[in-house]
mmJSON file of the N, C-alpha and C atoms, coordinates in Angstrom:
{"data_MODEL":{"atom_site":{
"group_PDB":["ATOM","ATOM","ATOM","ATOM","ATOM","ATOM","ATOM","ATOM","ATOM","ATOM","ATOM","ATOM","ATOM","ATOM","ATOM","ATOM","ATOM","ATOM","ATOM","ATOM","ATOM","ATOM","ATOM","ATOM","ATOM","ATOM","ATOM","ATOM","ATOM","ATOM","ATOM","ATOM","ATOM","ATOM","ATOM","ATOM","ATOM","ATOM","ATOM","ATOM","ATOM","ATOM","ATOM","ATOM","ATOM","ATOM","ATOM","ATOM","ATOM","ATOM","ATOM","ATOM","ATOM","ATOM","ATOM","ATOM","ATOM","ATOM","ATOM","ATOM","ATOM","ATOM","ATOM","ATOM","ATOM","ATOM","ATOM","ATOM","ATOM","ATOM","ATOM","ATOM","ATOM","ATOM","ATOM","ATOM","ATOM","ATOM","ATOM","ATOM","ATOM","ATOM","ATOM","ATOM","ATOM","ATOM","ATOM","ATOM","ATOM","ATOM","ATOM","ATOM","ATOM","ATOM","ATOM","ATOM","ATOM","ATOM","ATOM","ATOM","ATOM","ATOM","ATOM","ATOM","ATOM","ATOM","ATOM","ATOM","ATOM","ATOM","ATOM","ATOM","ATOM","ATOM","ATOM","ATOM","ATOM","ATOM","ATOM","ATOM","ATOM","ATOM","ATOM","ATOM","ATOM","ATOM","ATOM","ATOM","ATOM","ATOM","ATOM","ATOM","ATOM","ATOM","ATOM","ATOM","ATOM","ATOM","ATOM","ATOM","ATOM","ATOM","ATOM","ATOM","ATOM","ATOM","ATOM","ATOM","ATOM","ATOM","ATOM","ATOM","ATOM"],
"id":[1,2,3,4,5,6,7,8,9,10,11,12,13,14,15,16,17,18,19,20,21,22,23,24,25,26,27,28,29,30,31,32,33,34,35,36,37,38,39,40,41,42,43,44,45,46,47,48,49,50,51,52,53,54,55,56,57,58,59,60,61,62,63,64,65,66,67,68,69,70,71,72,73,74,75,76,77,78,79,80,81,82,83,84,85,86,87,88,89,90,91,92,93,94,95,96,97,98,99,100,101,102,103,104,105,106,107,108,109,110,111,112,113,114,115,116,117,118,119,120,121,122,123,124,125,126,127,128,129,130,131,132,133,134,135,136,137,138,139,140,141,142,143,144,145,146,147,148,149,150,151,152,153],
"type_symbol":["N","C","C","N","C","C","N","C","C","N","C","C","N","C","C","N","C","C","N","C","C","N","C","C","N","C","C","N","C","C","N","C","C","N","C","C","N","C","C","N","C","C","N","C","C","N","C","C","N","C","C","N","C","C","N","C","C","N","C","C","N","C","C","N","C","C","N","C","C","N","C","C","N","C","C","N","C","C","N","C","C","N","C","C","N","C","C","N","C","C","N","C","C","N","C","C","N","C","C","N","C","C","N","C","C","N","C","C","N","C","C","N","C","C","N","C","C","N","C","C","N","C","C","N","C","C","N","C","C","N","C","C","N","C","C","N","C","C","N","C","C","N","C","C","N","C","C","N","C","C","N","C","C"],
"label_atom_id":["N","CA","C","N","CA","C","N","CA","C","N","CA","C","N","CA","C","N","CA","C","N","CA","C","N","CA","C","N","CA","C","N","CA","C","N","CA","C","N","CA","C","N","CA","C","N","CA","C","N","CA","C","N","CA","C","N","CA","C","N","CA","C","N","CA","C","N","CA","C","N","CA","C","N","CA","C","N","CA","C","N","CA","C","N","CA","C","N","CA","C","N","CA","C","N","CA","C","N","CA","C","N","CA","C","N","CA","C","N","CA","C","N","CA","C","N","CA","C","N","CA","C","N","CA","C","N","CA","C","N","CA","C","N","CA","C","N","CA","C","N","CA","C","N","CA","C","N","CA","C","N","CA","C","N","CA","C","N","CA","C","N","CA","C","N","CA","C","N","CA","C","N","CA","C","N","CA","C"],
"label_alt_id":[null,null,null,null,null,null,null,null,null,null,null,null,null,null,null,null,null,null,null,null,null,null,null,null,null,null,null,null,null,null,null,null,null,null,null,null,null,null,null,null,null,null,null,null,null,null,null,null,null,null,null,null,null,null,null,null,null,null,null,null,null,null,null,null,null,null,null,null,null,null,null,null,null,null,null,null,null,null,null,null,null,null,null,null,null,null,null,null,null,null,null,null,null,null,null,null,null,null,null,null,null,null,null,null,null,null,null,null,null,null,null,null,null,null,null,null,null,null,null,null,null,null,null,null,null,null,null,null,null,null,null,null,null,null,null,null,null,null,null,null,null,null,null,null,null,null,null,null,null,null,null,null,null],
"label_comp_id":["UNK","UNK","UNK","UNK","UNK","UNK","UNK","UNK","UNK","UNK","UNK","UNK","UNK","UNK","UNK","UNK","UNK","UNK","UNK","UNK","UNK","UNK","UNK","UNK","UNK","UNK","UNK","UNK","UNK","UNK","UNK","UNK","UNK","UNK","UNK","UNK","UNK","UNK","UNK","UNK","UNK","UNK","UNK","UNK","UNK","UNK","UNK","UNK","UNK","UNK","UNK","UNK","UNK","UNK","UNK","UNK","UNK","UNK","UNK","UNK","UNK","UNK","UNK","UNK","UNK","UNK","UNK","UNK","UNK","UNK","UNK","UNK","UNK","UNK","UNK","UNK","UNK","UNK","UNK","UNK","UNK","UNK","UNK","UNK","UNK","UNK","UNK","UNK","UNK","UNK","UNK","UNK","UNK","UNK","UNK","UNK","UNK","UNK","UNK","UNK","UNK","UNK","UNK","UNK","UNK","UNK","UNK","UNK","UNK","UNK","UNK","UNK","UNK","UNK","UNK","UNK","UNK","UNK","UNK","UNK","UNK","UNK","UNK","UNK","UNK","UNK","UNK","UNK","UNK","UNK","UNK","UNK","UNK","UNK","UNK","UNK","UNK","UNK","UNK","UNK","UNK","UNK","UNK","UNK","UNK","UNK","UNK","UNK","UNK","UNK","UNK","UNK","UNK"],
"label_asym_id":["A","A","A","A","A","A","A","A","A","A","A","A","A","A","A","A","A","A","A","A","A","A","A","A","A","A","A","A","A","A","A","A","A","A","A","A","A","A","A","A","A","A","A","A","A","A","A","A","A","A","A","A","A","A","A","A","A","A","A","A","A","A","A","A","A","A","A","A","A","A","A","A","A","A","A","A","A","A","A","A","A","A","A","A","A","A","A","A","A","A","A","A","A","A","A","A","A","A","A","A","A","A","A","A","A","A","A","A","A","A","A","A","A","A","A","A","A","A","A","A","A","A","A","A","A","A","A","A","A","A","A","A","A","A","A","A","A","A","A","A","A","A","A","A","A","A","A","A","A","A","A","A","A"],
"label_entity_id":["1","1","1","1","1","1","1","1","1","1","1","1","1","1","1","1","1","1","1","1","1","1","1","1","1","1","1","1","1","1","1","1","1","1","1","1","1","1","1","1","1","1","1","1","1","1","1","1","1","1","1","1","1","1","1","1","1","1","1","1","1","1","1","1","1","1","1","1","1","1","1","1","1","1","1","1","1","1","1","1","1","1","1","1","1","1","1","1","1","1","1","1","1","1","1","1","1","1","1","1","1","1","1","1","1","1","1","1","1","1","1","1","1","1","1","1","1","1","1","1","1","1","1","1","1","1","1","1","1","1","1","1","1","1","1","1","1","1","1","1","1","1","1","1","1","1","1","1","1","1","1","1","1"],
"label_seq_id":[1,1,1,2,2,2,3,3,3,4,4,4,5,5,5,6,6,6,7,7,7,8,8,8,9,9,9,10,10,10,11,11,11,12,12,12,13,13,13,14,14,14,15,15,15,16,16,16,17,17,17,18,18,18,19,19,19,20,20,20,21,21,21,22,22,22,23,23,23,24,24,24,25,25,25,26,26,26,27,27,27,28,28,28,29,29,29,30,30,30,31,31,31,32,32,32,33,33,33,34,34,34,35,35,35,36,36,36,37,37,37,38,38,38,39,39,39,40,40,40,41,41,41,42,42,42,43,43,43,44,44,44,45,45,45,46,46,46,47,47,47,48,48,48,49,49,49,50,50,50,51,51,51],
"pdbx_PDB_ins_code":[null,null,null,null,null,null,null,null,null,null,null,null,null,null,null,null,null,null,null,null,null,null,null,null,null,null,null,null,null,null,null,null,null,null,null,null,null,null,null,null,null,null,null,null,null,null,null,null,null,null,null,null,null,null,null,null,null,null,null,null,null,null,null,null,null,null,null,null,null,null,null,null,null,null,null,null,null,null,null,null,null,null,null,null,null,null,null,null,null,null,null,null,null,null,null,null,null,null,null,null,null,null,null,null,null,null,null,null,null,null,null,null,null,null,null,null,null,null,null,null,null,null,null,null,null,null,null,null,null,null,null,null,null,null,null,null,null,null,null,null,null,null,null,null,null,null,null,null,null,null,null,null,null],
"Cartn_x":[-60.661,-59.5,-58.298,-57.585,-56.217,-55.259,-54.291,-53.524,-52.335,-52.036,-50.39,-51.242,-52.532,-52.684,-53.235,-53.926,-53.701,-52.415,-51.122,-49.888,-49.312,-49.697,-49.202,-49.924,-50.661,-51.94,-51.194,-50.552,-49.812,-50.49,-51.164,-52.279,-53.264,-53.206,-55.671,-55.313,-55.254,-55.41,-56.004,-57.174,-58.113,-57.764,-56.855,-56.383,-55.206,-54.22,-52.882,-53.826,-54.6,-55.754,-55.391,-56.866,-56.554,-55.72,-54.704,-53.111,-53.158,-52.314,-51.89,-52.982,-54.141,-55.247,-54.575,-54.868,-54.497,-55.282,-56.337,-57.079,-56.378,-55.389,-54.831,-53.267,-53.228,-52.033,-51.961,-52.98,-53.132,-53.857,-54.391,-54.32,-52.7,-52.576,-50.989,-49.872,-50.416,-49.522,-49.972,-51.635,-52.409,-52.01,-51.576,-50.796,-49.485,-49.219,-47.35,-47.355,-48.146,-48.217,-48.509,-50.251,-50.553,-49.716,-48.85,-48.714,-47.596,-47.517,-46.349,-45.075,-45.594,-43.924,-44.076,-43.767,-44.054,-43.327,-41.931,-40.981,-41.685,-42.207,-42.708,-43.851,-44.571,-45.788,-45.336,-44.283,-43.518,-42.463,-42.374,-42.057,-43.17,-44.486,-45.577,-45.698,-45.943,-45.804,-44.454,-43.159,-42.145,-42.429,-43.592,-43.736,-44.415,-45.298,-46.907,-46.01,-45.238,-44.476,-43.877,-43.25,-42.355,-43.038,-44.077,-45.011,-44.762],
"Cartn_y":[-112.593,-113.172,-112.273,-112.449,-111.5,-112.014,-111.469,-111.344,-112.35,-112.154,-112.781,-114.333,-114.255,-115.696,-116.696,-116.135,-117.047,-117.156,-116.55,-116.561,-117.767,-118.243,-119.16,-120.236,-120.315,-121.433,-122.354,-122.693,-123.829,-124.888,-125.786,-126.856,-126.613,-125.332,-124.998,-124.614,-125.039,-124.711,-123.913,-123.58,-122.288,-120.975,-121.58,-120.156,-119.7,-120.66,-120.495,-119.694,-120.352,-120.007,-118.293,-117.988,-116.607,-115.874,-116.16,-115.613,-115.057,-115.956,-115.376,-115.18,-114.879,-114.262,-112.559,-112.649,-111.062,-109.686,-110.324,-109.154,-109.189,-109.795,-109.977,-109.182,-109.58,-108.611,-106.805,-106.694,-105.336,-105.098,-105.873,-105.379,-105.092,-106.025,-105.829,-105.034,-104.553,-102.904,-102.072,-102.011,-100.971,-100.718,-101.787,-101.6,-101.69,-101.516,-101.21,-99.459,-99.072,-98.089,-97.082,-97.341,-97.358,-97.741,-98.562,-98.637,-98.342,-98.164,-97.319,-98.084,-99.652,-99.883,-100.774,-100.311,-100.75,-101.667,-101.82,-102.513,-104.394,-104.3,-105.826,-105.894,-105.489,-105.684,-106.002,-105.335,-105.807,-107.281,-107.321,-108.931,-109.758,-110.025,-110.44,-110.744,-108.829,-108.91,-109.741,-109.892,-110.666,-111.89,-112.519,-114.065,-114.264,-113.325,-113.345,-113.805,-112.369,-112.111,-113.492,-114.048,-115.088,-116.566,-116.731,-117.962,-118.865],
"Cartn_z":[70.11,70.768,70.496,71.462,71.09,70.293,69.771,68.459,68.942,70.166,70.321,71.71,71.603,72.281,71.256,69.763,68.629,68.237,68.586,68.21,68.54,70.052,71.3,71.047,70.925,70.868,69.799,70.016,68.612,68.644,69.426,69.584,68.698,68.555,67.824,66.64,65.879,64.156,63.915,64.312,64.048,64.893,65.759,66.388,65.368,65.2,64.34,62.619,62.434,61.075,61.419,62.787,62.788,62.736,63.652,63.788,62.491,61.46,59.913,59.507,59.626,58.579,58.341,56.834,56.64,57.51,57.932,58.62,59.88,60.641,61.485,61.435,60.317,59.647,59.645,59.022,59.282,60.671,61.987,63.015,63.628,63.3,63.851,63.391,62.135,61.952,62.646,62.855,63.313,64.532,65.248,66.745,66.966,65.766,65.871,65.956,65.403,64.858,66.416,66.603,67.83,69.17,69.466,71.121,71.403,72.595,73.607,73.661,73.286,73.068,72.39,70.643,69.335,69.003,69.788,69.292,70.12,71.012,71.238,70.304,70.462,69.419,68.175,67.185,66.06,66.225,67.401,67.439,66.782,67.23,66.937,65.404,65.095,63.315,62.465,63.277,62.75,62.752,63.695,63.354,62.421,62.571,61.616,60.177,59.581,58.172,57.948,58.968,58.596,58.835,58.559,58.581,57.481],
"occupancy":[1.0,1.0,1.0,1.0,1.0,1.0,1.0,1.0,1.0,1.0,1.0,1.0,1.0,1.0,1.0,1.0,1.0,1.0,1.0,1.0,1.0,1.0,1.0,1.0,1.0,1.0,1.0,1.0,1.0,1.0,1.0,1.0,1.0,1.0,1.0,1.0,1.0,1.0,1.0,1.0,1.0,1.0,1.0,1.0,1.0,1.0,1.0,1.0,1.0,1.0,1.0,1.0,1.0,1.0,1.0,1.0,1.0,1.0,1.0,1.0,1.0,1.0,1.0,1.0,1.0,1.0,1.0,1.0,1.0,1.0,1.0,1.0,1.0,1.0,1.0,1.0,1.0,1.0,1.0,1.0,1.0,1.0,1.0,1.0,1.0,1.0,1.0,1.0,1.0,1.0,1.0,1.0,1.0,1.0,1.0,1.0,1.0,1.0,1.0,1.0,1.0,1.0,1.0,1.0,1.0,1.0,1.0,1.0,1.0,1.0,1.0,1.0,1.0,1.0,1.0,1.0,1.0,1.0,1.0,1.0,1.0,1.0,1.0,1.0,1.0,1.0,1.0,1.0,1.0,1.0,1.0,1.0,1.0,1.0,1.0,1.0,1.0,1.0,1.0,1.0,1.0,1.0,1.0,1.0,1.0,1.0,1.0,1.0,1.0,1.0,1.0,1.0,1.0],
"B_iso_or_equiv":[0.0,0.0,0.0,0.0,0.0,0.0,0.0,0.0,0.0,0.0,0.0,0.0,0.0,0.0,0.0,0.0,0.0,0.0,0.0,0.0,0.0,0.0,0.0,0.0,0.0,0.0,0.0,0.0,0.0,0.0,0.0,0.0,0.0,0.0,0.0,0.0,0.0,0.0,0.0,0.0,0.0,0.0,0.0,0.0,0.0,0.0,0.0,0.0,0.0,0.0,0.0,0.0,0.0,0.0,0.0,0.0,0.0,0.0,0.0,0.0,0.0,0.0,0.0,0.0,0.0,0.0,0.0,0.0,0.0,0.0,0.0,0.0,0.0,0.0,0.0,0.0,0.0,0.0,0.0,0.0,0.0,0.0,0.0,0.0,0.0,0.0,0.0,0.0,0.0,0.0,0.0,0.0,0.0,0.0,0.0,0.0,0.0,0.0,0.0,0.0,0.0,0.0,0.0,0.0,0.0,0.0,0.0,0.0,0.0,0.0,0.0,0.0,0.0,0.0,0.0,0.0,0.0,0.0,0.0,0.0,0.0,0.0,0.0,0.0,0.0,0.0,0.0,0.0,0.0,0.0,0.0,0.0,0.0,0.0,0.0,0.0,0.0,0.0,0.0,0.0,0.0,0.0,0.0,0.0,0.0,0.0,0.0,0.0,0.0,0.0,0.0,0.0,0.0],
"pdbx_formal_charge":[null,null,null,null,null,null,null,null,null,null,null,null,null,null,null,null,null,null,null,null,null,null,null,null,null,null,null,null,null,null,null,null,null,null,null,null,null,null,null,null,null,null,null,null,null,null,null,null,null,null,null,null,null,null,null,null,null,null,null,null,null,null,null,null,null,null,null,null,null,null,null,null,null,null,null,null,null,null,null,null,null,null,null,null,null,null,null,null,null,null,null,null,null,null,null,null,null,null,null,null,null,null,null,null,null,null,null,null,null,null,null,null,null,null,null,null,null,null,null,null,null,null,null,null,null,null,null,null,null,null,null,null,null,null,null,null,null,null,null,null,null,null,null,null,null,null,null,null,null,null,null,null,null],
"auth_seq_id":[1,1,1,2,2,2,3,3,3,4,4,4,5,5,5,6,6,6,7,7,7,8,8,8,9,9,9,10,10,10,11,11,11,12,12,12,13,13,13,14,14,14,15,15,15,16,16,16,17,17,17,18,18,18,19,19,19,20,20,20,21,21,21,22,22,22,23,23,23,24,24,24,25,25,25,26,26,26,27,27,27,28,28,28,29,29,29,30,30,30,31,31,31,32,32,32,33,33,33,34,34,34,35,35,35,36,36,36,37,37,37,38,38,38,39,39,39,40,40,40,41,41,41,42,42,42,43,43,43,44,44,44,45,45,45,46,46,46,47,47,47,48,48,48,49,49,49,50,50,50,51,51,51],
"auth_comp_id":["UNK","UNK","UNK","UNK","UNK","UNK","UNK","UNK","UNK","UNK","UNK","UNK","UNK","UNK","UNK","UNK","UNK","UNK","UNK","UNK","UNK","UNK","UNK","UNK","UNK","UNK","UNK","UNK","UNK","UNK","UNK","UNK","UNK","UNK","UNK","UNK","UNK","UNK","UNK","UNK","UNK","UNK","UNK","UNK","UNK","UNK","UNK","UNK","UNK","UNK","UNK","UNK","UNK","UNK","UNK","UNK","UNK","UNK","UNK","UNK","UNK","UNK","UNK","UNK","UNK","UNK","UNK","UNK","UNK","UNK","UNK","UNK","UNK","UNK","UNK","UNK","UNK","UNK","UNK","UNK","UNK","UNK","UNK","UNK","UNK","UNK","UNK","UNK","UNK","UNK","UNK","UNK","UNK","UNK","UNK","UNK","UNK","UNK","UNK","UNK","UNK","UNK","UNK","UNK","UNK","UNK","UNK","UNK","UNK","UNK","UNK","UNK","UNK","UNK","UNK","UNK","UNK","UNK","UNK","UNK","UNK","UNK","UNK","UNK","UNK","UNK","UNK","UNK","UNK","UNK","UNK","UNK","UNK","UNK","UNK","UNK","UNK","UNK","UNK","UNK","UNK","UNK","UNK","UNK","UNK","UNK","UNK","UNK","UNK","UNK","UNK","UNK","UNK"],
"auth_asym_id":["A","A","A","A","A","A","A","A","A","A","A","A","A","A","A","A","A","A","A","A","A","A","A","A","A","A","A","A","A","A","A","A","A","A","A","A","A","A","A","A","A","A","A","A","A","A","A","A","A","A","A","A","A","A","A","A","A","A","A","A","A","A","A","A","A","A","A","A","A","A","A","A","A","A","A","A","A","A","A","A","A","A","A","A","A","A","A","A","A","A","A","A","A","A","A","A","A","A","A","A","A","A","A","A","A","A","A","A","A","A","A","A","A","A","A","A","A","A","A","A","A","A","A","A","A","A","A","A","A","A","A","A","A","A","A","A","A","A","A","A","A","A","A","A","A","A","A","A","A","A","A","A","A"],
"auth_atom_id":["N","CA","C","N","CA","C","N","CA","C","N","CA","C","N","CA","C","N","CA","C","N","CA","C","N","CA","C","N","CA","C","N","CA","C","N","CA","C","N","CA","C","N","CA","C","N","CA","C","N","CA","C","N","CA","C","N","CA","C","N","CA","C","N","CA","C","N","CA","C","N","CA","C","N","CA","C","N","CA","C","N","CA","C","N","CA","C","N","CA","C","N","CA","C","N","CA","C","N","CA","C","N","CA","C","N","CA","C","N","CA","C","N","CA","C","N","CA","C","N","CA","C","N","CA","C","N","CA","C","N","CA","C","N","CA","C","N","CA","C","N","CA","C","N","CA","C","N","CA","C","N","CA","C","N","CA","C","N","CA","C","N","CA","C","N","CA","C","N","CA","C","N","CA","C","N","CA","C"],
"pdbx_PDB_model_num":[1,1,1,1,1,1,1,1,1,1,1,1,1,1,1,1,1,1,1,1,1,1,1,1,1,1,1,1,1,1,1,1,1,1,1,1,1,1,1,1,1,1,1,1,1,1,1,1,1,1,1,1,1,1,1,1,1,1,1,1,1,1,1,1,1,1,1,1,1,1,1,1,1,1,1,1,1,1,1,1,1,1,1,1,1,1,1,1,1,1,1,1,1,1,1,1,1,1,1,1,1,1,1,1,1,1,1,1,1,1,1,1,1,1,1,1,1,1,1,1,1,1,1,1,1,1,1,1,1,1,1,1,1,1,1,1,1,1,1,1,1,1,1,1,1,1,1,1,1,1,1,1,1]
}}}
């Protein structure tokens, strides 16, 4: 599943679960890092951090 639709999913606990899982964490540096426009994707990681 993708990173920012367990983000949205505020209804599914097991999606919100995945969301903040740490292995989720470091995907989401891995694609800050990686994509063409890092600065939305680091929105993502700003919710993740601030859980």
């Amino acid at each position: 599943m993708l990173p920012w639709w367990n983000a949205v999913a505020i209804n599914d606990v097991p999606a919100q679960s995945d969301f903040y899982s740490s292995a989720n964490g470091r995907l989401l540096n891995d694609l800050v890092r990686n994509a063409r426009e890092a600065d939305k994707v680091a929105l993502l990681l700003k919710v993740w951090r601030q859980r």
